[in-house]
SERO-4910 file (N, C-alpha, C, O; in steps of 0.05 Angstrom, whole numbers):
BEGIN
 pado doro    nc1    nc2    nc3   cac1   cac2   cac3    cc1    cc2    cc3    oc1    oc2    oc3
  Unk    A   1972  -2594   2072   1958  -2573   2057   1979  -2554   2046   1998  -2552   2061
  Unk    A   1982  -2539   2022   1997  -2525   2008   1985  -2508   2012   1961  -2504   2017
  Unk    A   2009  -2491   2009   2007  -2463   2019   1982  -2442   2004   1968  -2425   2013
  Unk    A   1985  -2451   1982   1968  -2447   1964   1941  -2443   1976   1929  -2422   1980
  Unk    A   1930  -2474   1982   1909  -2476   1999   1898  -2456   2029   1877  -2444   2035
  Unk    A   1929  -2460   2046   1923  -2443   2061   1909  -2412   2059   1891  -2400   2070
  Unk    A   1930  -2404   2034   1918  -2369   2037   1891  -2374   2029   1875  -2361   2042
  Unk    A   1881  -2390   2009   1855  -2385   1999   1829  -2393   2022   1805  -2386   2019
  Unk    A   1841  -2411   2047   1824  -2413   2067   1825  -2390   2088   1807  -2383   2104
  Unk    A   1851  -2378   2084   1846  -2355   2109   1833  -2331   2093   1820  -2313   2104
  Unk    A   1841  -2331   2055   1820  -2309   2050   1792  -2313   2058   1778  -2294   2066
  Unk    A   1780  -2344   2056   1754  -2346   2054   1742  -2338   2080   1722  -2324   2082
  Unk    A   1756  -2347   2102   1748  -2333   2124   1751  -2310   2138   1739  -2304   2158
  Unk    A   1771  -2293   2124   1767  -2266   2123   1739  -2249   2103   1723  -2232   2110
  Unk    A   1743  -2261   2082   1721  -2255   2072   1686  -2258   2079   1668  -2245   2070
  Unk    A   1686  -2276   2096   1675  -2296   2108   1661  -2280   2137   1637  -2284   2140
  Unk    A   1671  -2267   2153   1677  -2249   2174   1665  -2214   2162   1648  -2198   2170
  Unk    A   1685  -2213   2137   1678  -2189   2125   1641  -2181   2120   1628  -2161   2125
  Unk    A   1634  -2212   2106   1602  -2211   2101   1584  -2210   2128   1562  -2198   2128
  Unk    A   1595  -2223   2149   1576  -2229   2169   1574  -2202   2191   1554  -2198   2204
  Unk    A   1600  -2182   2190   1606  -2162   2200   1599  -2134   2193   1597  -2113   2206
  Unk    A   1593  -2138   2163   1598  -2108   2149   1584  -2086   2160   1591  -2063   2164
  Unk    A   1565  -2096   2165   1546  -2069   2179   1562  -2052   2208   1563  -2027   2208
  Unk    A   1570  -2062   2222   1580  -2071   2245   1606  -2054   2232   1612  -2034   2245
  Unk    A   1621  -2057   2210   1649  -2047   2202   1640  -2023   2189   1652  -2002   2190
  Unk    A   1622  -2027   2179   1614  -1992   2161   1606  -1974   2181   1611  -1951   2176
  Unk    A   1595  -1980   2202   1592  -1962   2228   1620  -1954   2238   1629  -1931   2240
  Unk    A   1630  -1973   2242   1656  -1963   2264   1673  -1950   2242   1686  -1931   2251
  Unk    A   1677  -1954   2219   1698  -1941   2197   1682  -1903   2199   1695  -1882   2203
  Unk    A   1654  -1905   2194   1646  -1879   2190   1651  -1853   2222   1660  -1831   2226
  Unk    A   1635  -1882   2241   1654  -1865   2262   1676  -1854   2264   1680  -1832   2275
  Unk    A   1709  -1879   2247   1734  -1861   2255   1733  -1838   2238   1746  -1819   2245
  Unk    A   1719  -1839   2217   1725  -1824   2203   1710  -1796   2205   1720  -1776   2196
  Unk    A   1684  -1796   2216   1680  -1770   2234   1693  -1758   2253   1695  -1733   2253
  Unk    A   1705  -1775   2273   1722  -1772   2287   1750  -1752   2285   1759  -1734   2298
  Unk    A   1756  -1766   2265   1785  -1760   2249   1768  -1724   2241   1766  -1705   2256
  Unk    A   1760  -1726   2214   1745  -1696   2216   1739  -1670   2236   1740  -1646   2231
  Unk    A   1731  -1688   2265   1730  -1667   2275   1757  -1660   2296   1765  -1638   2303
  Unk    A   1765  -1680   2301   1799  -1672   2310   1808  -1645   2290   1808  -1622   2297
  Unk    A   1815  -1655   2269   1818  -1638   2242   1815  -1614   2250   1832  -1597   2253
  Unk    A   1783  -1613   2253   1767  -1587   2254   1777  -1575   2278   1793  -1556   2276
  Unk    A   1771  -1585   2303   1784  -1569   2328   1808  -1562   2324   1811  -1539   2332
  Unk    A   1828  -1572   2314   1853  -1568   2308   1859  -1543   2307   1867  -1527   2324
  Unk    A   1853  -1539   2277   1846  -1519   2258   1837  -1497   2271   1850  -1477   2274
  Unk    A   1808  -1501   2284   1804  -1478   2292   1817  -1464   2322   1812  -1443   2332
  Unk    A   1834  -1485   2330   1852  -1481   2368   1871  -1468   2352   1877  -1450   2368
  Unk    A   1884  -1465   2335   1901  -1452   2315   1893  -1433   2305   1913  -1419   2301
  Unk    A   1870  -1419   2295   1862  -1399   2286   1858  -1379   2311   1868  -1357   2310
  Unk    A   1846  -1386   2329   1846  -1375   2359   1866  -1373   2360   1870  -1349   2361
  Unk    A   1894  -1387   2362   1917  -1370   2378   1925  -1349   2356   1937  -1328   2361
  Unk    A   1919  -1356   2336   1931  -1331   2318   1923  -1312   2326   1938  -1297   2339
  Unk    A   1896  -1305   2321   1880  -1289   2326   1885  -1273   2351   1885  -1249   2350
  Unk    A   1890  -1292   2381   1894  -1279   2403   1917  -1267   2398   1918  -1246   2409
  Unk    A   1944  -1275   2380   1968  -1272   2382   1966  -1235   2364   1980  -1220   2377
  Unk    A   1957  -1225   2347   1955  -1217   2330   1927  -1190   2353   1919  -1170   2343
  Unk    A   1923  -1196   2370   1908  -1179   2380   1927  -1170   2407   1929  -1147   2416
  Unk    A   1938  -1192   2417   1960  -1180   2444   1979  -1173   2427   1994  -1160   2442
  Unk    A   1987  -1173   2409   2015  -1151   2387   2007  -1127   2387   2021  -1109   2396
  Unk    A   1983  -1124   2376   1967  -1100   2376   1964  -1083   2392   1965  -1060   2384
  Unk    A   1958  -1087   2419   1936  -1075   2436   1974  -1066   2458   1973  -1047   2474
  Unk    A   1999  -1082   2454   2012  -1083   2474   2045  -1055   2459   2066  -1047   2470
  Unk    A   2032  -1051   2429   2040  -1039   2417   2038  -1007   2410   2050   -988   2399
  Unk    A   2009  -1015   2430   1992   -977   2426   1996   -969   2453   2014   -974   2469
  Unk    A   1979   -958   2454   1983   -942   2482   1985   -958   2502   1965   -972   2505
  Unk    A   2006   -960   2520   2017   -977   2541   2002   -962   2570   2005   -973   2592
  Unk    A   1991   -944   2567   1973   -928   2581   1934   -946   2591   1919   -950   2609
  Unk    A   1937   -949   2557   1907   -961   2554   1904   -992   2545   1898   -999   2522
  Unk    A   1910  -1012   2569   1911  -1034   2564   1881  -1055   2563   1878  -1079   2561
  Unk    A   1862  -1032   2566   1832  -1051   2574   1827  -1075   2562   1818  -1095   2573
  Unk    A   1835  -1070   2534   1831  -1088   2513   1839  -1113   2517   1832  -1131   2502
  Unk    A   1856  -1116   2543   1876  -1145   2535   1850  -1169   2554   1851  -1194   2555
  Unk    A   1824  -1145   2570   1813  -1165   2584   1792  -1181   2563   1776  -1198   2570
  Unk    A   1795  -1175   2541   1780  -1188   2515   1793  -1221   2515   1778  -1240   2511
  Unk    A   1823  -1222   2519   1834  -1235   2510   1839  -1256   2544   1846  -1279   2541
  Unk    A   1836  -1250   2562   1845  -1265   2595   1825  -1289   2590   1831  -1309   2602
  Unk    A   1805  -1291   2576   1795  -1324   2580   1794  -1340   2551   1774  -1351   2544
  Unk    A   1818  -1340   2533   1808  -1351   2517   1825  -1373   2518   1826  -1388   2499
  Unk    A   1841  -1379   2543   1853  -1411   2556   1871  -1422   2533   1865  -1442   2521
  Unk    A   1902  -1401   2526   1913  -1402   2510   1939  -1388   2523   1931  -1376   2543
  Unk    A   1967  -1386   2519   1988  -1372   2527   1983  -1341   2529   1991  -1328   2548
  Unk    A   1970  -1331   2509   1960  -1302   2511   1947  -1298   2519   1945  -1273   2518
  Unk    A   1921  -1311   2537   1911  -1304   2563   1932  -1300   2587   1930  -1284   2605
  Unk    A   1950  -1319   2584   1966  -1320   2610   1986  -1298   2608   1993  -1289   2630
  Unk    A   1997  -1288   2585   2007  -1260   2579   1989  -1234   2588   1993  -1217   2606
  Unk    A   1964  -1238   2566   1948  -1215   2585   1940  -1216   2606   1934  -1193   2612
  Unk    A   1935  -1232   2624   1937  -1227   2659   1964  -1219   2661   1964  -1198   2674
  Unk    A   1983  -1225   2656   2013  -1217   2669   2016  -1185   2660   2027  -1168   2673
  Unk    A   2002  -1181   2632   2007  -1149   2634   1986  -1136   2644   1989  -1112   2646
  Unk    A   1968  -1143   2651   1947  -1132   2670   1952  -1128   2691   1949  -1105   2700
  Unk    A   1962  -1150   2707   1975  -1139   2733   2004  -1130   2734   2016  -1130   2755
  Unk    A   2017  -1124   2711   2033  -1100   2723   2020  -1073   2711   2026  -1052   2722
  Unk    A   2012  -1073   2700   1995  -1045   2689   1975  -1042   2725   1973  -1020   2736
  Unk    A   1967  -1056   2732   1947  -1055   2753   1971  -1049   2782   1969  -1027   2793
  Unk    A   1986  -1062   2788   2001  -1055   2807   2025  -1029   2801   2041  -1021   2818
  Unk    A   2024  -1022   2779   2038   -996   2777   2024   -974   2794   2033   -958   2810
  Unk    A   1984   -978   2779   1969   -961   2786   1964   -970   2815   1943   -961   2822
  Unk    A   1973   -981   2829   1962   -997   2859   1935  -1001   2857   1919   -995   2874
  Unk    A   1927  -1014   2830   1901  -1022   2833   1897  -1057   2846   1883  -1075   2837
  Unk    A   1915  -1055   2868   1919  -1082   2874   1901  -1105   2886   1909  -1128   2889
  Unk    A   1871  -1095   2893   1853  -1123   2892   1842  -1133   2861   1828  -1153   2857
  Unk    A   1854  -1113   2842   1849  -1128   2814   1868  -1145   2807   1863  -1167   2796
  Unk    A   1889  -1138   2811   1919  -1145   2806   1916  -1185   2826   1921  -1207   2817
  Unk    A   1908  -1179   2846   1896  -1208   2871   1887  -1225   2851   1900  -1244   2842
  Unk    A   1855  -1213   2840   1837  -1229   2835   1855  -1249   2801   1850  -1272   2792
  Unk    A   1870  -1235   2792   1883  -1238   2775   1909  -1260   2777   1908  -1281   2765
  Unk    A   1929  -1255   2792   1938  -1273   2803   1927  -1298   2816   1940  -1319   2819
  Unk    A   1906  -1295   2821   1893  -1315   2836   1883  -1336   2814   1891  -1360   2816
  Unk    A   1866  -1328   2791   1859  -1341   2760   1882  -1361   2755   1883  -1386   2756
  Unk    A   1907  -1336   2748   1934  -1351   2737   1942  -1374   2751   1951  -1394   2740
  Unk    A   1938  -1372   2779   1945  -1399   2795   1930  -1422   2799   1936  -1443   2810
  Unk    A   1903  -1411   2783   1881  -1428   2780   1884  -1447   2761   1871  -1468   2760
  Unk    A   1903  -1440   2743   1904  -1450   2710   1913  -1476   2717   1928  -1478   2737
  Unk    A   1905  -1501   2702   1919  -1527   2709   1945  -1524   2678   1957  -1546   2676
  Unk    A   1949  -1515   2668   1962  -1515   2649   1988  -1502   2649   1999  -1495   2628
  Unk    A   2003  -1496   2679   2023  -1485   2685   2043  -1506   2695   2033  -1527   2705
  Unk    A   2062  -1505   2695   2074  -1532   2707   2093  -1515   2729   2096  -1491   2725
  Unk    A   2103  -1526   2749   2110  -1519   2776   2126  -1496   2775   2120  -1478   2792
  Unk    A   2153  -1491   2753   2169  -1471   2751   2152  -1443   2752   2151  -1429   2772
  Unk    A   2138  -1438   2726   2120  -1418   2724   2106  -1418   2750   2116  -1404   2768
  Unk    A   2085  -1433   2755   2069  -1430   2777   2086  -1425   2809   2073  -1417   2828
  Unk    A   2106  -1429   2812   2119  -1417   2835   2132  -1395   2824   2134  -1382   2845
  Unk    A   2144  -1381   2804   2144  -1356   2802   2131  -1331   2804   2136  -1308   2813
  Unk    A   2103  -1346   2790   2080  -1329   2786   2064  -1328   2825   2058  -1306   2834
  Unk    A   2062  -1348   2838   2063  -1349   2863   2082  -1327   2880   2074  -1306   2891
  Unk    A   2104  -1335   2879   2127  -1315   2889   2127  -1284   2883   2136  -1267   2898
  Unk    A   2115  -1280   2858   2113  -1256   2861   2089  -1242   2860   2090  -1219   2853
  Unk    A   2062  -1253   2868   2044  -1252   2877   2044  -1243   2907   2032  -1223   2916
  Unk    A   2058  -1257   2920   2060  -1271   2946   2080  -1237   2955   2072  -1221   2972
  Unk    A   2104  -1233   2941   2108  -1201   2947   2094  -1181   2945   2090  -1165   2963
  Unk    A   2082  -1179   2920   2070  -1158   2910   2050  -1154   2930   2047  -1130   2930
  Unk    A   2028  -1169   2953   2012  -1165   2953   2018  -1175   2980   1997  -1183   2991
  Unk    A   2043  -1177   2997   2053  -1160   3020   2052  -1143   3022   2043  -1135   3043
  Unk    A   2060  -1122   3000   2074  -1090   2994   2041  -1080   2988   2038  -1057   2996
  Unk    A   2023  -1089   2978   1995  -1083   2987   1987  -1079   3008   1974  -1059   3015
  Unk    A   1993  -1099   3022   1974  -1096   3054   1989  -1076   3071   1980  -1068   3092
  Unk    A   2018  -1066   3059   2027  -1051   3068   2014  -1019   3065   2009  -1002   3083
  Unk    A   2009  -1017   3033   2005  -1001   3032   1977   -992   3033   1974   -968   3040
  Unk    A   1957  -1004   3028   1930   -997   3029   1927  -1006   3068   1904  -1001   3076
  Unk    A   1941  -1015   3083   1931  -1018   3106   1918  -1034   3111   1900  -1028   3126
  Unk    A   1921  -1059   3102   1886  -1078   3108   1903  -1107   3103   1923  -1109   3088
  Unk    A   1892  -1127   3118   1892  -1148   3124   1875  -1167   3111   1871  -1189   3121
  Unk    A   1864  -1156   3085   1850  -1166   3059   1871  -1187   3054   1871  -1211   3059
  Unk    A   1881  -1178   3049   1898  -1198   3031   1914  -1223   3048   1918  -1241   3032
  Unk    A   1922  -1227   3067   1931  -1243   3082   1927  -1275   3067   1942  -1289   3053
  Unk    A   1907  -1277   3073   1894  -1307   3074   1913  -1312   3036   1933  -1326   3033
  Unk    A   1902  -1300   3019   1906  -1308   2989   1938  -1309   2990   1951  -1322   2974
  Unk    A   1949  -1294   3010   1973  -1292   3001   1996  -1314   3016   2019  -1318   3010
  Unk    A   1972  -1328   3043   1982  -1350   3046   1987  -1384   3024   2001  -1403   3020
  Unk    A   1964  -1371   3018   1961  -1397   2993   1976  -1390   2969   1982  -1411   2959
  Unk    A   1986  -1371   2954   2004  -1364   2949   2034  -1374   2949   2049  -1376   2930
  Unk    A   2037  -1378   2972   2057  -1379   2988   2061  -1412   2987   2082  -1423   2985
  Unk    A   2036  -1426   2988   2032  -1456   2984   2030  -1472   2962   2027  -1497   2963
  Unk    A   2032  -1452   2932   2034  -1456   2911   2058  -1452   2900   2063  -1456   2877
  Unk    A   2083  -1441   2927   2116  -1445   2913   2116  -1487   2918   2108  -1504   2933
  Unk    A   2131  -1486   2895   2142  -1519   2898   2160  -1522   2906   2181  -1510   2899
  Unk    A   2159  -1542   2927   2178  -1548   2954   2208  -1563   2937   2232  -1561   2944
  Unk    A   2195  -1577   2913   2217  -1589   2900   2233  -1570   2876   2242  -1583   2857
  Unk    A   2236  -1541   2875   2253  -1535   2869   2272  -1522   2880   2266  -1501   2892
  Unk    A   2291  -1529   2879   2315  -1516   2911   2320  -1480   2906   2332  -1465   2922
  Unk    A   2310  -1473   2883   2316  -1448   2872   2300  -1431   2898   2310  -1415   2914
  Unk    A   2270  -1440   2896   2250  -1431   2906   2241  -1434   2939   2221  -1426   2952
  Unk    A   2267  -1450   2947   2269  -1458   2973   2274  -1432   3002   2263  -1429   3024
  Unk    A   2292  -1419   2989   2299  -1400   3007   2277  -1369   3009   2275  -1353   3028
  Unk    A   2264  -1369   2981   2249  -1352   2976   2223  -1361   2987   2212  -1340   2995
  Unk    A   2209  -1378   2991   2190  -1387   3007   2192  -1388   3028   2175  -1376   3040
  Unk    A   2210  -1399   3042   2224  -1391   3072   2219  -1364   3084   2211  -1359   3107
  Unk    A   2226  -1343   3060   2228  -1309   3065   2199  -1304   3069   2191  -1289   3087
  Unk    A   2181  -1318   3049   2152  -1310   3054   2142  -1313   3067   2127  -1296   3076
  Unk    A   2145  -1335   3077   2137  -1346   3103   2143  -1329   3135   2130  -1330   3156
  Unk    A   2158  -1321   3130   2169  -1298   3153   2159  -1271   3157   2152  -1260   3178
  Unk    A   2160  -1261   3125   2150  -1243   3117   2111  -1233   3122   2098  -1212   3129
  Unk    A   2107  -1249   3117   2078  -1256   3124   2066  -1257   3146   2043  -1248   3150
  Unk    A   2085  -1273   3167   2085  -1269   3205   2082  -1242   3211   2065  -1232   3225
  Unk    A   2105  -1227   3196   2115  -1196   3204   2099  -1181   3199   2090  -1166   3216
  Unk    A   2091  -1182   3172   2060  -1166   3166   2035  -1169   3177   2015  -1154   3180
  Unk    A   2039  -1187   3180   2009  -1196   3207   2016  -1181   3239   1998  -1172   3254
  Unk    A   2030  -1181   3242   2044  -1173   3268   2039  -1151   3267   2021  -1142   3281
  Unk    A   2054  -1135   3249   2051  -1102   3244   2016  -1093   3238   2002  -1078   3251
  Unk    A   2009  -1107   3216   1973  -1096   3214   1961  -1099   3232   1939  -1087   3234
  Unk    A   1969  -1117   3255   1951  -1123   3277   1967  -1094   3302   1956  -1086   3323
  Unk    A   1990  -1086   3292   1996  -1071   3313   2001  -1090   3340   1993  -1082   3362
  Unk    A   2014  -1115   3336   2014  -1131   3360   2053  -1129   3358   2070  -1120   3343
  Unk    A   2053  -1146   3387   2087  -1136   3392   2107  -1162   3375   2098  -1185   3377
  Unk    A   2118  -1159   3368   2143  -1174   3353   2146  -1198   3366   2139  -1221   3360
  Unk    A   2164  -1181   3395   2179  -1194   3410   2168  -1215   3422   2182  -1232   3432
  Unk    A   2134  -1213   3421   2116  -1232   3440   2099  -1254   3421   2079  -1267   3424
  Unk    A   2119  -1252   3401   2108  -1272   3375   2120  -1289   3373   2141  -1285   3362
  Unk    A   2114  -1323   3382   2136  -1345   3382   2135  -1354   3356   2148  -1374   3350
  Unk    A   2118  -1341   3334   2109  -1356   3315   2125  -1341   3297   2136  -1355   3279
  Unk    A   2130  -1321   3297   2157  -1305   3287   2184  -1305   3296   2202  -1294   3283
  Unk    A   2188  -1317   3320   2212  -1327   3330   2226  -1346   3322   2250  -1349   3318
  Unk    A   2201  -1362   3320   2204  -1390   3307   2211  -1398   3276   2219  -1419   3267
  Unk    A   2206  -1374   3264   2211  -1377   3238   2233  -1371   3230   2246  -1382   3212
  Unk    A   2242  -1343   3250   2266  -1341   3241   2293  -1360   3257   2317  -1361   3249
  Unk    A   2283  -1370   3276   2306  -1392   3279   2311  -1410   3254   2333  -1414   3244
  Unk    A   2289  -1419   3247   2285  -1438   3227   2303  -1437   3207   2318  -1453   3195
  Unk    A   2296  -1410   3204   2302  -1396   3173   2339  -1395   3172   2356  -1400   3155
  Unk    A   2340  -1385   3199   2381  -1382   3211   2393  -1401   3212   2416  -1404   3203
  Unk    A   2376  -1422   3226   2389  -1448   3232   2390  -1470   3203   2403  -1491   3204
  Unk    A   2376  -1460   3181   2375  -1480   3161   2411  -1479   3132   2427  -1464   3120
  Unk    A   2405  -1502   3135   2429  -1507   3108   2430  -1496   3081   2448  -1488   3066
  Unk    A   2393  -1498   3078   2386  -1499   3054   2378  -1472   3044   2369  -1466   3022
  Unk    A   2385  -1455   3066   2370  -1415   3056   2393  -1410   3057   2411  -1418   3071
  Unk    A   2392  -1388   3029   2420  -1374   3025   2420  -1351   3038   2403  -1338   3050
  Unk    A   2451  -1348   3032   2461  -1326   3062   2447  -1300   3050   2438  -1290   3070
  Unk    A   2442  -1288   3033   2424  -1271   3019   2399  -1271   3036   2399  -1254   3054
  Unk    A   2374  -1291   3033   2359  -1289   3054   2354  -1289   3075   2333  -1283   3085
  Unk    A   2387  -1298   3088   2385  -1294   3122   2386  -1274   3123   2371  -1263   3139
  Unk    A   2408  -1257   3102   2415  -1230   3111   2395  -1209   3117   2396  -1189   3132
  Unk    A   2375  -1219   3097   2356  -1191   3088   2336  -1201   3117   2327  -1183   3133
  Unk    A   2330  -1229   3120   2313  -1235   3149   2323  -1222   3173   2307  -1208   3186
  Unk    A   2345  -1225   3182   2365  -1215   3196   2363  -1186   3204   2364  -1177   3227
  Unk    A   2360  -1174   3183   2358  -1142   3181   2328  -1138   3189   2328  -1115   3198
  Unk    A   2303  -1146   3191   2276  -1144   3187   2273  -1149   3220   2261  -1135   3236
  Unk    A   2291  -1177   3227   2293  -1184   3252   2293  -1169   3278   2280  -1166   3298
  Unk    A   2315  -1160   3267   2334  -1135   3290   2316  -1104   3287   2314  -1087   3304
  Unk    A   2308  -1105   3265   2292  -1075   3259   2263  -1076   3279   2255  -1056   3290
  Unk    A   2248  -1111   3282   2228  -1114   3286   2236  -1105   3325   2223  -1092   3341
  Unk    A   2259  -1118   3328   2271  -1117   3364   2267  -1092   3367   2249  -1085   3382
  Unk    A   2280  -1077   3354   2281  -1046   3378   2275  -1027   3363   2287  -1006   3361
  Unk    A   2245  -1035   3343   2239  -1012   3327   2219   -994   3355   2209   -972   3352
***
């Protein structure tokens, strides 16, 4: 058979396929092509939204640094400038020690699946202080539990974050110890940590030091 021949048999049965199919192909073509349209469209409009949010946290973070209400317009619209306006919410909120807002807030942010480990153990970490220095200061043992989980949202696999989780972890014994008004010395579970914490390779001498000091303060305060 010459080649000739060939193409004109594989047109015929493409052609051939084409007739027996078409209905079947004019469906699935109109589908991609709705399809395609509305990708388009979401696009477009997930882009007009961040402008928009972008163009309203410029605004609102530009005026009165006093009067930030406005930014709670912007905390759910599941975009980077939600995750900006929670972060200036709760320092506007923990300046004012309005710190079970500042909680419920941190708590969202750690909620987000759209953070990847770095962020999310920072934003953890300093959750996880701030809201020590809470239970310190409002007195209450509210916060404990959140601030353990917290604490379980640093990632074990960055070595940055290694020694600083360690500290929380300690830190957290101590504050429980103290709100409970229970004795230090009769705490194996704070004993234990800080051997841990002394005896390890991987905590820097910075954290022993500052554990160290909390240690000895906790002995013969």
């Amino acid at each position: 058979m010459s080649d000739e021949n060939k193409n004109n048999t594989l047109l015929k049965k493409i052609q051939n396929f084409i007739f027996a199919n078409y209905r079947q192909l004019i469906i699935s073509l109109v589908f991609l092509f709705i399809l395609l349209i509305g990708f388009q469209t979401y696009n477009y409009f997930k882009i007009q939204d961040i402008k928009n949010s972008s163009i309203s946290f410029f605004d609102i973070i530009q005026g009165d640094q006093n009067d930030l209400n406005s930014l709670e317009n912007l905390i759910d619209d599941n975009n980077i400038f939600s995750i900006l306006s929670k972060l200036k919410l709760i320092q506007q909120n923990n300046e004012n020690k309005n710190f079970s807002y500042s909680n419920e807030l941190y708590k969202e942010l750690l909620a987000s699946s759209n953070l990847d480990d770095l962020y999310k153990s920072s934003i953890a970490a300093n959750a996880s202080y701030t809201m020590i220095n809470a239970s310190y200061e409002d007195q209450t043992s509210n916060y404990l539990n959140d601030i353990s989980v917290y604490i379980n949202n640093i990632s074990d696999k960055l070595d940055g974050y290694f020694s600083i989780k360690k500290e929380l972890e300690y830190l957290l014994i101590v504050t429980e110890i103290d709100l409970n008004k229970s004795e230090y010395n009769n705490s194996l579970k704070a004993l234990d940590k800080y051997n841990e914490i002394f005896n390890s390779s991987l905590v820097s001498a910075s954290i022993k030091e500052r554990v160290k000091k909390i240690h000895e303060f906790q002995l013969y305060k």
